[in-house]
N, C-alpha and C positions, 0 to 999 in steps of 0.2 A: 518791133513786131510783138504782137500779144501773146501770150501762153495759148489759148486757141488758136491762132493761127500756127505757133510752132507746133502745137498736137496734131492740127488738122494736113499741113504739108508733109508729116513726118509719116503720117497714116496711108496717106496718099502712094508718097513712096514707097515704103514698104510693103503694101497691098495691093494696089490698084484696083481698090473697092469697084465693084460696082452699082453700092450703094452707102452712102456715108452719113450717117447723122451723129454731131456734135455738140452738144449740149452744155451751157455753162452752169451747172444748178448751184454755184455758191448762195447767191441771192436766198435760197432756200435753209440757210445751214448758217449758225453762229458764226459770220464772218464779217470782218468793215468789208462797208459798203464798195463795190467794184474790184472785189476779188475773185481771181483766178486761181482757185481751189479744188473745186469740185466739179467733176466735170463725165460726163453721162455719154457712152459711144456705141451705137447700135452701128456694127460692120460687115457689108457680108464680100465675101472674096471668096476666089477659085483657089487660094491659098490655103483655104482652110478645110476643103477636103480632104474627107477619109482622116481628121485629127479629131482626138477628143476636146472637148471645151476646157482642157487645164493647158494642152500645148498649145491651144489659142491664146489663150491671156497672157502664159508666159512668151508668146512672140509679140504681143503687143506690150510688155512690159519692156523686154530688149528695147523694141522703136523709140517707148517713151522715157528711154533710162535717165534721160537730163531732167525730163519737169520730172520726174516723179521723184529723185532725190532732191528736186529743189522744191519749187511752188507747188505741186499739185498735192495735195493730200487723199485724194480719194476718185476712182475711178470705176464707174458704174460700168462692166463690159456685157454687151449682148454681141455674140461673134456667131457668123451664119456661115455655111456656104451656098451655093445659090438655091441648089434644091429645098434645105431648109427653108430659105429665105420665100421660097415660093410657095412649098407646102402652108409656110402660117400667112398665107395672102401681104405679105408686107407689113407685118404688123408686130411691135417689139414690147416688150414689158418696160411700163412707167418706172420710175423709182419709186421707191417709200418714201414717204413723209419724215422726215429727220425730226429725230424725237427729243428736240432741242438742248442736251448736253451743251454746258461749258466747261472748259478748263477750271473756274473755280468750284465747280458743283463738280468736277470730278470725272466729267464726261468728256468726251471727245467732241471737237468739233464738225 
């Protein structure tokens, strides 16, 4: 099974989104080619009322504590609950453009 699918079933379960988008943006970021790196999650859950956006991220850090000590290095979060999710008509923030860092230059991948 691939690292998105293990993020995407593991989100699942612990939220039960009712909307979920998953994102793989390695391709975007110093990395060999077909890596499961980086990876961009716009969520919105009934879970996440009435919480601030830092005890959202640290619940979705819990979910994803196995890729994220292993493969994942980077996790774009946009965490909604539904009223939010409806206030901004369905609509999530892009990522930035990775401002191409390598490990020999010093940067981060």
């Amino acid at each position: 099974m691939s690292v998105q699918d293990r993020i995407y079933e593991r989100l699942v379960a612990a939220f039960a989104p009712l909307h979920l988008e998953l994102d793989n943006e390695s391709h975007s970021h110093n990395v060999p080619a077909n890596s499961e790196t980086h990876f961009r999650v716009v969520l919105v859950s009934d879970a996440f009322s009435g919480k601030r956006a830092v005890a959202r991220h640290q619940a979705v850090y819990a979910a994803l504590a196995e890729e994220l000590a292993g493969p994942v290095h980077a996790l774009a979060l946009h965490t909604y609950d539904p009223e939010e999710w409806r206030a901004r008509g369905g609509d999530s923030p892009a990522s930035p453009a990775c401002l191409g860092g390598s490990k020999a230059e010093g940067g981060a991948p």
